[in-house]
VEXKE-782613 format. One record per residue: x negated, z negated, y negated of N, C-alpha, C, O in turn; residue in three letters. Coordinates in steps of 0.02 Angstrom, whole numbers, plus 50000, padded with zeros to 5 digits. Layout:
residues N
XZYXZYXZYXZYALA ...
END
This chain:
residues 301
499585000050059500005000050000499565000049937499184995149935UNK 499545002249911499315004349840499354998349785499894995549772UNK 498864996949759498844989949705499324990149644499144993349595UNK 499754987849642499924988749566499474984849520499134979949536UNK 499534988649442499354983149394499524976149354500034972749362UNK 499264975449332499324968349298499324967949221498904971449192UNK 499654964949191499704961249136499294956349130499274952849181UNK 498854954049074498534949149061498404949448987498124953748954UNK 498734942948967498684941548901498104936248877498234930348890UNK 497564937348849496834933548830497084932048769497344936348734UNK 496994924948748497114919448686496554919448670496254917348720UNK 496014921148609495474917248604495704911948541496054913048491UNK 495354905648563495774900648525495534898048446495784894548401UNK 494874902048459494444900448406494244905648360493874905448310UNK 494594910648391494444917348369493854922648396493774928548381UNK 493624920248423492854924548441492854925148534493264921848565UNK 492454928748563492734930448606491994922948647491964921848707UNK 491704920748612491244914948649491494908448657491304904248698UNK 491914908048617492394902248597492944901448662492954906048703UNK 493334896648671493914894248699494444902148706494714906248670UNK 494334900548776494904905448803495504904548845495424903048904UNK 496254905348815496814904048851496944908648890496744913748862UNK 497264910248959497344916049011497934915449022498024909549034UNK 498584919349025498994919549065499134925849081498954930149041UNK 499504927749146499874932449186500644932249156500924927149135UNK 500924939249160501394939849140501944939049219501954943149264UNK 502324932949216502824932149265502514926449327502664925649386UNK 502054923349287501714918849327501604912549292501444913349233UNK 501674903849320501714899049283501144895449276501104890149246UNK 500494899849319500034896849303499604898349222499844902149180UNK 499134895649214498804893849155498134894149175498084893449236UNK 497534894949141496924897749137496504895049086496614898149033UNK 496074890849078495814890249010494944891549026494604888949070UNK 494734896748970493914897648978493644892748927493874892948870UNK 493234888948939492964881448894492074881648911491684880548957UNK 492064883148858491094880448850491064873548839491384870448797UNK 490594871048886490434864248862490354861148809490624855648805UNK 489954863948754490014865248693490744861748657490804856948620UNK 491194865948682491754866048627492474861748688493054863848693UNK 492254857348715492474854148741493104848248720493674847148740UNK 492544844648653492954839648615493574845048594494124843048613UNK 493574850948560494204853248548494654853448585495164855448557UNK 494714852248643495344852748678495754847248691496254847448726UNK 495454840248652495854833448668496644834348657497044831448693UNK 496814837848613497334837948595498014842848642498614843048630UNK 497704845648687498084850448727498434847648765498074843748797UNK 499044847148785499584844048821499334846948903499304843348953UNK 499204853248900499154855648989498624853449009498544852849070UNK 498124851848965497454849049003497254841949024496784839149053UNK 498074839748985498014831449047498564832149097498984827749106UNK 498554835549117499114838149178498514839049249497914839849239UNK 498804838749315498434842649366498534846049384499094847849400UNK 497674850849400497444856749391496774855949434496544850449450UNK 496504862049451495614865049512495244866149421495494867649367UNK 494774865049438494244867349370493574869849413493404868149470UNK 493334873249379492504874549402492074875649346492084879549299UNK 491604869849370490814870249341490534875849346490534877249406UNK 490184881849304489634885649304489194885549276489184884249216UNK 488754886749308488064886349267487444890949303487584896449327UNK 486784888449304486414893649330485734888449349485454885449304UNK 485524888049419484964883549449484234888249408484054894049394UNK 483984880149404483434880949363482894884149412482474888349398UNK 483024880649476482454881849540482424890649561481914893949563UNK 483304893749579483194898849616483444903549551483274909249566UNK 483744903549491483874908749423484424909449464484554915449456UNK 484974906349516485614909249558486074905949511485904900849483UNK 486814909449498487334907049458487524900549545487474900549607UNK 487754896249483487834889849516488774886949490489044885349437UNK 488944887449539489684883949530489984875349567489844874849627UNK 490234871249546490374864649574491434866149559491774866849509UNK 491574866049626492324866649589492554860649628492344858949684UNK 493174856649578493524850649576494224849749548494504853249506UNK 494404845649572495194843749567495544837249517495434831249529UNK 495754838449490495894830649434496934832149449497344836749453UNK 496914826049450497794823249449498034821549380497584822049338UNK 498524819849361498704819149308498674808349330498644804949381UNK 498694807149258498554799349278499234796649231499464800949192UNK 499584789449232500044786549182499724787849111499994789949060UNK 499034786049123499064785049039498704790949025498094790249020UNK 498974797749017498994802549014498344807649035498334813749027UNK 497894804249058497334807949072497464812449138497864811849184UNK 496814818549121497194822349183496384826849208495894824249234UNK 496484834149190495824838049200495364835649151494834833049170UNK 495514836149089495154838549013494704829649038494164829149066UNK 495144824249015494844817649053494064817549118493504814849116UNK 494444822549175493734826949218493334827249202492844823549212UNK 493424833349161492944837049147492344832249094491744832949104UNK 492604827749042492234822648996491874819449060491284821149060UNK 492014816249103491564813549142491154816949170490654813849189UNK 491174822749180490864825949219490134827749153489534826849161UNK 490394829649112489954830749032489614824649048489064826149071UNK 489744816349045489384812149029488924811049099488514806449099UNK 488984814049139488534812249215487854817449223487824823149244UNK 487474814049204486844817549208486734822449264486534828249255UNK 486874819649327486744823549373487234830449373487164834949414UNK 487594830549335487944837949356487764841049234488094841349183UNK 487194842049253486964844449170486854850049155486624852249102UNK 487084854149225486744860449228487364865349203487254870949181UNK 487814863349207488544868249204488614868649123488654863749086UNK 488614876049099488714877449019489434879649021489494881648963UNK 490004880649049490514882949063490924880349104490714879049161UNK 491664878849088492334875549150492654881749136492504885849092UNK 493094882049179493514886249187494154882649220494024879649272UNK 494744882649200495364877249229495814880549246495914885449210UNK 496194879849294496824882349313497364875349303497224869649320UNK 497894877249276498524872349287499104875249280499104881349283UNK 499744871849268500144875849259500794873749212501024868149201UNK 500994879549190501554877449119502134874949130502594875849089UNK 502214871249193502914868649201502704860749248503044856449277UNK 501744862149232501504855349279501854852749331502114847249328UNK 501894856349378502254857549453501764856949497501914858549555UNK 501034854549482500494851149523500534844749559500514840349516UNK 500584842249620500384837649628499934836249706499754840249749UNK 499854830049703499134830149744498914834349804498364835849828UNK 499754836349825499654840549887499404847149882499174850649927UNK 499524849049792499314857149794498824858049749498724863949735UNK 498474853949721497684854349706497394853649762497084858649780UNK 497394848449806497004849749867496924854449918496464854949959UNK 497584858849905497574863049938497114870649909496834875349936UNK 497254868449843496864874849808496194873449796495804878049781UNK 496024868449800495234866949803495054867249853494444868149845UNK 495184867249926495174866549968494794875549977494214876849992UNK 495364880449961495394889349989494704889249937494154891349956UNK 494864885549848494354890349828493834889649844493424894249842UNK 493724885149861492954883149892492564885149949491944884949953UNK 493144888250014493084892550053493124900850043492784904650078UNK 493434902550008493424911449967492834910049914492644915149885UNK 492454903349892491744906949863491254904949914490724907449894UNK 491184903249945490734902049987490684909150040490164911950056UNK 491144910350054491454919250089490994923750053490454926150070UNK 491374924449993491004931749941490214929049946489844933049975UNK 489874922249921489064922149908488714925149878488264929149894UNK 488974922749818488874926449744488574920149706488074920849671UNK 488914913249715488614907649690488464905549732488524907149791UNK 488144899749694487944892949765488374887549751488274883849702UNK 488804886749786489194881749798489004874349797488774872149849UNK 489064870449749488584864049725489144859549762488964853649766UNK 489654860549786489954856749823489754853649890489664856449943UNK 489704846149874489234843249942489704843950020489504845250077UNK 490214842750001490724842150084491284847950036491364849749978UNK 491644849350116492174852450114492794849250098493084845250134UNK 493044851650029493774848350010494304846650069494354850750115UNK 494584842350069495154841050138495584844250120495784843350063UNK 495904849550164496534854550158497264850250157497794853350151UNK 497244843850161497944841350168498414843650196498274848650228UNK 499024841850197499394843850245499904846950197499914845450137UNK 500344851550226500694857550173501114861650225501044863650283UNK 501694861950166502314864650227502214872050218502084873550160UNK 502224876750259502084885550258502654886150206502484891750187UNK 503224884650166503444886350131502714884050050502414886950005UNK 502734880450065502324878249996501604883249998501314885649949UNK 501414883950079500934887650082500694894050056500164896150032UNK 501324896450070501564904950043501314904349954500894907749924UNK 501834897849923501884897749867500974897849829500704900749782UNK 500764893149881499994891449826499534898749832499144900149787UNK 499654904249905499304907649910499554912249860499164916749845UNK 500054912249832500244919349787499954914549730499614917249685UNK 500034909249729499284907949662498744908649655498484909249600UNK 498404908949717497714909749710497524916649701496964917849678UNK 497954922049717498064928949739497934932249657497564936849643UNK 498454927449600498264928149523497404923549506496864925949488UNK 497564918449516496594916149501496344918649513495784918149487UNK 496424924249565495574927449563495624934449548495154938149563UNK 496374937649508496194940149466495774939049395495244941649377UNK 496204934449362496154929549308495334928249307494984931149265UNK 495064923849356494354923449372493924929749359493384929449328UNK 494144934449379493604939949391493694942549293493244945249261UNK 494394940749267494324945349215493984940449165493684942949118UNK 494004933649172493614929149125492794930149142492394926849108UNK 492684932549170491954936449183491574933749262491084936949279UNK 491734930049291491654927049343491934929349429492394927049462UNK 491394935249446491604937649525491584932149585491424933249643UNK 491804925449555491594920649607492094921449686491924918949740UNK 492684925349673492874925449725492784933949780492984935049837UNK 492444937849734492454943149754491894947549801491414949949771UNK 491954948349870491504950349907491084956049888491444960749874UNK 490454957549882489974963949864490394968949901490664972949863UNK 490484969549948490974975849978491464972250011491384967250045UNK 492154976049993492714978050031492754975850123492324978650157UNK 493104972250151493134974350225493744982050208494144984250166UNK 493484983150266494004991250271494854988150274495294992150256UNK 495044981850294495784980550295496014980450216496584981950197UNK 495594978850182495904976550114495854982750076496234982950027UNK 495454988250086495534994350057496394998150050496914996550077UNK 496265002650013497015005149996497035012550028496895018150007UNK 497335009150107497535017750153497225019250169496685017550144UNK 497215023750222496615028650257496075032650214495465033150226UNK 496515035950152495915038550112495455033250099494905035050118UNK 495435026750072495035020850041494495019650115493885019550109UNK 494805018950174494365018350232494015023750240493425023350256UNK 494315029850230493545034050240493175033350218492615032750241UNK 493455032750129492805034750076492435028250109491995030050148UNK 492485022050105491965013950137491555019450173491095022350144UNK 491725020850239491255024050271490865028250252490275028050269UNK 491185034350202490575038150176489975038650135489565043150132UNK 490025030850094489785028850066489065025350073488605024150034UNK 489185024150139488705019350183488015025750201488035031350227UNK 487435021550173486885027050168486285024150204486275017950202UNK 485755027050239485295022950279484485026050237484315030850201UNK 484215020650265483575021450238483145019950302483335015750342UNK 482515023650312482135022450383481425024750339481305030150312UNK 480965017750344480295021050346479625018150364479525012250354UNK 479125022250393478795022250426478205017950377478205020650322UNK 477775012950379477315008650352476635007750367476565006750428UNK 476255007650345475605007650381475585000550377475794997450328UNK 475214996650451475044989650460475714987450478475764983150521UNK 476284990150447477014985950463477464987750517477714983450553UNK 477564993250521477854999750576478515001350546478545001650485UNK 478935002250574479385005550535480144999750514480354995150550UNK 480365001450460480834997250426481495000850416481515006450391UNK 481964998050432482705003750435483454998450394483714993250413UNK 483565002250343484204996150303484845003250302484805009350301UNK 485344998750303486025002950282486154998050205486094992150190UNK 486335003650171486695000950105487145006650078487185012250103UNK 487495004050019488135007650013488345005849923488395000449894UNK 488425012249900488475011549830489235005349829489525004049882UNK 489395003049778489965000349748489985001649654489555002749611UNK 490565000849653490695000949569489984995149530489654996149479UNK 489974991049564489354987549526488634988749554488344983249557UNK 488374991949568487744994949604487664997149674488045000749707UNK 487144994449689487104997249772486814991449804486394988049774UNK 486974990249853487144983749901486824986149984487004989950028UNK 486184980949972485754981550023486214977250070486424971950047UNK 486454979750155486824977650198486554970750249486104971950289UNK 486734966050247486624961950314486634964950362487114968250381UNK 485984964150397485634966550452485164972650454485074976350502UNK 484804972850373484564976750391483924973550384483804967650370UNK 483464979450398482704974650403482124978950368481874984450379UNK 482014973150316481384974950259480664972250286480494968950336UNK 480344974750238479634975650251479524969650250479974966850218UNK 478984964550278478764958650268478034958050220477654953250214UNK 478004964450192477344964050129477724968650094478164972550111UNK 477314966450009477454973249981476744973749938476204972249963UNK 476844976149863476244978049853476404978349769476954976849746UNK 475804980649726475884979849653476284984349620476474983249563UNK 476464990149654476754995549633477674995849625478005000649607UNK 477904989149645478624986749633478574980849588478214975949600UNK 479134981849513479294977749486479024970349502478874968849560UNK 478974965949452478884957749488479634957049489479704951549515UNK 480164959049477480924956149479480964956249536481114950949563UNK 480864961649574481034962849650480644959549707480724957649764UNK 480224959949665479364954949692480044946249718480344944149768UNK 479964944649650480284937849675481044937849702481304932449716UNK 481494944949710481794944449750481914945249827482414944149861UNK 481184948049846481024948349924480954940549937481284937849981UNK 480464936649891480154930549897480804927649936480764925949995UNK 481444927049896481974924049887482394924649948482624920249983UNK 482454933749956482874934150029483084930350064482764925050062UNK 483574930250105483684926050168483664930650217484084935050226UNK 483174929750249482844934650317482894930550360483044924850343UNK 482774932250436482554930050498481724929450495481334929950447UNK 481624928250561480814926250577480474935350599479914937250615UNK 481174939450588481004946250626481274951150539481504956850541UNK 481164947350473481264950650415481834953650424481834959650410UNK 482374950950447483014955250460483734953250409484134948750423UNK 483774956250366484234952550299484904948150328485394950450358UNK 484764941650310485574938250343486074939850295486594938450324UNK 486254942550221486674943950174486634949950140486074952550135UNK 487164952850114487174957350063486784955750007486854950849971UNK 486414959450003486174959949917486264964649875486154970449892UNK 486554962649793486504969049743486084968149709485774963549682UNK 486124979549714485474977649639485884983549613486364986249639UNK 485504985549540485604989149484485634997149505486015001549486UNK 485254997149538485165005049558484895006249631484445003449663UNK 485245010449644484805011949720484115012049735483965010449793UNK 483455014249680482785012049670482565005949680482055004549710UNK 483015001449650482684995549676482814992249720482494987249735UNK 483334994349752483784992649813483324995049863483284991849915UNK 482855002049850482415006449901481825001649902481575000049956UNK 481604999449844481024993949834480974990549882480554990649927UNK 481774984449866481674980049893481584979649985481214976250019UNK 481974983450000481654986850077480954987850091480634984350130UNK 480644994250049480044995150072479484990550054478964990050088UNK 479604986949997478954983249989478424987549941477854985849927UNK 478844994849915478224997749884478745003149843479295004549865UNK 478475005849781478725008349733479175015849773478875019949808UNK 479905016249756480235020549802480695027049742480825026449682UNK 480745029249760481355034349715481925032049765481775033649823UNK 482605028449759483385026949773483755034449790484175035949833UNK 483445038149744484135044849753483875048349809484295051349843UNK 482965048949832482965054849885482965049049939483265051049988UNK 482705041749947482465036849981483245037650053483285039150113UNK 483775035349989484335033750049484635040450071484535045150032UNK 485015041750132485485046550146486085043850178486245037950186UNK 486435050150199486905048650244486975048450306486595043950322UNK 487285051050366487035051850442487005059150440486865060850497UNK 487075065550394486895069850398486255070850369486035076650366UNK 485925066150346485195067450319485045069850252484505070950225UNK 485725070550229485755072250136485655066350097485995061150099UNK 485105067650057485025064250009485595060149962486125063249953UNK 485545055149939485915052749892486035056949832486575058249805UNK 485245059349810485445063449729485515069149756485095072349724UNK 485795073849803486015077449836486835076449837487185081249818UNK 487125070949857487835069449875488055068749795488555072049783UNK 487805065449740487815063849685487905070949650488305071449603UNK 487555076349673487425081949626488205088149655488535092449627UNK 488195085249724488905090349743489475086049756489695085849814UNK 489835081549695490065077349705490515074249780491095073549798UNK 489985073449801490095070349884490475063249882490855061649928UNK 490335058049815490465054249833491045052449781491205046549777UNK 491285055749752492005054349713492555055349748493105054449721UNK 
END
């Protein structure tokens, strides 16, 4: 079935697009707020932000340069404290100093309660840990509580808007580097996945030979889990890529355990060989055509 579109109405509250951001969906009761740490104290005054609501910490680890997310759940309390209350503690706790950005979900008829934050902290924390795009600063797994399949239905057609909402406040935290073929749209969408998918094989001196599948997407090209890179490289590749081999998560047999993106298929070819590559002739398809070949007879539109 074919996606329809969406409505989304962006509040900036401060006027500027760095400033405080309100989100809503048109025909939907949830609520969205984008908040820099920064501009935090401004929101004391907001009625939905002492209500309960899921929030997430972002920020970015000092150790690995990886976007870093902590997501959490706040209840509404008697004496009116709720997320916004959260989130201040969370500001005053040294150990979590790293997050420049919350992001809140709640909702405009505050129809939250304990059973369906937990439940939504619960998925989101499992759909980002899925995609592995951040690092999940979450020490244990939220408890899923218990929830009647009617309510169930209800929270999943919420989360179904958050991670639109999410992705358009700038944040792919829930969104996988590629597509599985079920979630594509129809048989045409499953071919193109497949045609897309391009291999690289090459022969190394001292190393022997190294073989990766990767596959363009709208945001670059995405070196595949399971494929297997060089275990040296040399001066003739970028230091960016340099310290992203360093970084990899390989086996003991250099065999990639995750998707990785990069910018362009070149450095995507890099990061495989270990040594300065051209992306457009490097990858092909299973007929042996070049990438800037498929690119030039539009093969892949």
């Amino acid at each position: 079935m074919k996606s329809r579109g969406k409505s989304i109405n962006l509040f900036l509250m401060d006027g500027e697009a760095t400033g405080r951001i309100k989100c809503t969906l048109a025909n939907w009761t949830g609520v969205a707020y984008k908040i820099p740490r920064t501009e935090l104290e401004k929101c004391k005054d907001r009625e939905d932000l002492k209500q309960s609501g899921v929030y997430f910490l972002f920020g970015i680890s000092d150790d690995s340069g990886k976007d870093m997310v902590y997501i959490g759940q706040a209840g509404s309390r008697k004496n009116g404290e709720g997320i916004l209350n959260r989130l201040q503690e969370h500001k005053r706790n040294p150990e979590k100093d790293y997050w420049t950005e919350a992001i809140v979900f709640t909702t405009s008829n505050n129809s939250f309660g304990p059973t369906e934050i937990s439940y939504l902290e619960n998925r989101f924390c499992n759909l980002a840990l899925a995609a592995n795009r951040y690092e999940v600063k979450n020490g244990n797994d939220p408890t899923h509580g218990n929830i009647t399949e009617e309510k169930e239905c209800e929270m999943e057609e919420f989360i179904d808007n958050a991670k639109v909402v999410m992705g358009t406040l700038g944040h792919k935290l829930f969104e996988p580097l590629r597509k599985p073929a079920s979630e594509q749209e129809g048989e045409i969408s499953e071919k193109a996945d497949s045609d897309v998918r391009l291999h690289l094989e090459r022969n190394i001196k001292n190393v022997g030979k190294v073989e990766a599948n990767g596959m363009q997407t709208s945001e670059g090209f995405v070196v595949l889990q399971g494929s297997h890179i060089s275990p040296s490289d040399d001066d003739t590749i970028p230091a960016v890529i340099k310290e992203r081999r360093r970084k990899a998560r390989v086996d003991e047999s250099f065999v990639l355990q995750e998707d990785v993106l990069f910018n362009s298929p070149s450095y995507a070819a890099m990061f495989v060989i270990g040594k300065s590559a051209n992306g457009l002739t490097s990858w092909k398809n299973e007929a042996g055509i070049t990438l800037k070949a498929m690119e030039r007879n539009g093969d892949l539109e």
